[in-house]
Phi, psi and omega in degrees: 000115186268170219229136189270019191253342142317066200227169174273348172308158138238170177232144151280161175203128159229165193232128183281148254197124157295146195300306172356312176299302166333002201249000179246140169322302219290323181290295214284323191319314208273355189213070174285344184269025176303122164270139178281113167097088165199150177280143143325127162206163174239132193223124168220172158226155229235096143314356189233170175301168164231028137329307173295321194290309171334296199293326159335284203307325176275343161278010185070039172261109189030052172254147205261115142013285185292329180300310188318304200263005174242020197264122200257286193213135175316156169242082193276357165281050133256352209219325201296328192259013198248357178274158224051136162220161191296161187289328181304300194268001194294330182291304195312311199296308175355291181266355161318271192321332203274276175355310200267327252252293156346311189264019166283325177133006186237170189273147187205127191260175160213173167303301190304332184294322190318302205263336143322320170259342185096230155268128173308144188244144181268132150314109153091005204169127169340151174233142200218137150226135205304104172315103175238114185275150184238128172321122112005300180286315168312318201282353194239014160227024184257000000 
């Protein structure tokens, strides 16, 4: 029985982002052209849905810090029409949508800003991070 997220498909996906996030150096570094009051997002891509790919990112299974603790909602009028894509093209369109969604004004994370910066840095202040565990069950009805 083969598995259906073992596929050459991928999916694009973004998660709207609490504003919150403006509060780390490291976010304003990756959006110097952030317009005040434009939505926060996160834009990756998935072999799995990307429901799934969600409910991942809120249990912290290979979720980037800003994604765990800032995560509003999925957001599929950014993304929906551009699925299903090949495993080949999935990092470009990524960054194609990441690219246009910046120079638009809006604020935007990525995997690559993640390895590029490292641990998130806070403005102006420590970053303590708070251990929040989250239900399996909980994160797949939120």
């Amino acid at each position: 029985m083969s598995h259906k997220t073992e596929t050459s498909q991928h999916n694009i996906y973004v998660i709207e982002l609490d504003k919150d996030v403006l509060q780390f150096d490291d976010f304003i570094k990756a959006n110097p052209h952030y317009k005040e009051g434009m939505p926060c997002l996160f834009v990756g891509e998935t072999r799995h849905s990307p429901k799934r790919r969600f409910n991942y990112h809120l249990v912290g299974y290979k979720s980037h810090e800003f994604v765990r603790r800032y995560a509003k909602r999925l957001a599929p009028e950014y993304y929906a029409s551009m699925n299903p894509v090949s495993r080949e093209q999935a990092k470009e369109v990524e960054n194609r949508l990441a690219e246009k969604l910046r120079a638009m004004g809006y604020g935007v994370w990525q995997h690559a800003d993640a390895l590029n910066t490292g641990r998130a840095n806070k403005r102006h202040s420590l970053f303590q991070h708070d251990h929040m565990l989250y239900h399996f069950g909980i994160a797949l009805h939120r």
